[in-house]
C-alpha positions as CSV (number, residue, x, y, z in Angstrom):
1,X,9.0,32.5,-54.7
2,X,8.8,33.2,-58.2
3,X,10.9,33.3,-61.1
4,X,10.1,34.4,-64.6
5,X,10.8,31.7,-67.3
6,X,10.4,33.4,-70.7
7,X,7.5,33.3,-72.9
8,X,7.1,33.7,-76.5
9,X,7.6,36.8,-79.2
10,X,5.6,39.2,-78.6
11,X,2.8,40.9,-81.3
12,X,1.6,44.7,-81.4
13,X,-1.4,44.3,-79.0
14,X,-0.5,40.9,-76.8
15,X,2.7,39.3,-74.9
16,X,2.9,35.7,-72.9
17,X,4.9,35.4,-70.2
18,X,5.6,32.1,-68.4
19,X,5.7,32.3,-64.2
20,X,7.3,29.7,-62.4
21,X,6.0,29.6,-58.9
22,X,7.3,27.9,-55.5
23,X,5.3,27.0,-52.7
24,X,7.5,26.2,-49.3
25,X,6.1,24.6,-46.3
26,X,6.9,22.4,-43.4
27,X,4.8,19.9,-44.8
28,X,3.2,18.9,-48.6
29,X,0.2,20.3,-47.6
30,X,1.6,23.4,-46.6
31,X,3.8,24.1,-49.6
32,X,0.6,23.2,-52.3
33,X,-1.7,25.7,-49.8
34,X,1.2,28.5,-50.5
35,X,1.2,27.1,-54.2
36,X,-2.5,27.4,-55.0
37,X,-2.9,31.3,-53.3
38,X,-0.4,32.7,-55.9
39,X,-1.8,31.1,-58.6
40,X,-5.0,32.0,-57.1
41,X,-3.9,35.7,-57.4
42,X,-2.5,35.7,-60.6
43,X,-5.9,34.5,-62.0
44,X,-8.3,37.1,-59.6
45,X,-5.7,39.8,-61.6
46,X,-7.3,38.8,-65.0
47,X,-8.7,41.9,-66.4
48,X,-6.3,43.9,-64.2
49,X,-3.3,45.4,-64.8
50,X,-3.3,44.4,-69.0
51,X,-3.3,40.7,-68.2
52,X,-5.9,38.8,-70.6
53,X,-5.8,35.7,-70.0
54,X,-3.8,33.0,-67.0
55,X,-3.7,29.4,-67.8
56,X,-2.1,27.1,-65.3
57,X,0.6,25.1,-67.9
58,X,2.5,22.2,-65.3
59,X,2.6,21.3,-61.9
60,X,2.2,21.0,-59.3
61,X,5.2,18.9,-58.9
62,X,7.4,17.5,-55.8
63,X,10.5,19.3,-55.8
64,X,12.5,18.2,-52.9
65,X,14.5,21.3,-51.4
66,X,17.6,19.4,-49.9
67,X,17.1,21.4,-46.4
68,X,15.7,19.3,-44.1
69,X,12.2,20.0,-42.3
70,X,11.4,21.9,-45.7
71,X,8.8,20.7,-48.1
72,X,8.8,22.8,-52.0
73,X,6.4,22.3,-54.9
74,X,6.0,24.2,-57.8
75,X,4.3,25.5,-61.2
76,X,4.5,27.2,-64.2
77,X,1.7,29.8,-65.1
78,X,1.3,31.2,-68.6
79,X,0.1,35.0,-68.3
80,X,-1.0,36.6,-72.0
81,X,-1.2,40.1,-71.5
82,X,-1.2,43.5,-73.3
83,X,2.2,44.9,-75.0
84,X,3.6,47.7,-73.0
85,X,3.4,51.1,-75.2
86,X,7.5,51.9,-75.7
């Protein structure tokens, strides 16, 4: 799961975005493995697709889900990347 927090005012050539990303699991194990492969894909798509630059910023952290069985952590991600043409 991921959910897209903001980022800061963007200039001519660059923009940052900041990704918050959940990884769910049965177990904490589980949940951080899910965690770490999309961070792990946002950072193999530097160069790619105008994104400069990924730079993990918090986590991950213990989130308890309420839902029994069910294990969540997540993380925040900035991504600096090139300002769309408009």
């Amino acid at each position: 799961v991921y959910f897209l927090n903001g980022g800061g005012d963007p200039t001519r050539v660059t923009q940052d975005v900041r990704i918050e990303l959940e990884g769910w699991g049965p177990d904490a194990l589980t949940a951080i493995g899910q965690l770490d492969r999309a961070r792990g894909a946002l950072h193999a798509a530097t160069g790619t697709h105008g994104i400069r630059h990924v730079e993990n910023t918090a986590g991950p952290v213990d989130l308890p889900t309420g839902e029994e069985d069910w294990t969540r952590f997540t993380a925040t991600v900035r991504i600096t990347m090139r300002t769309p043409n408009i």
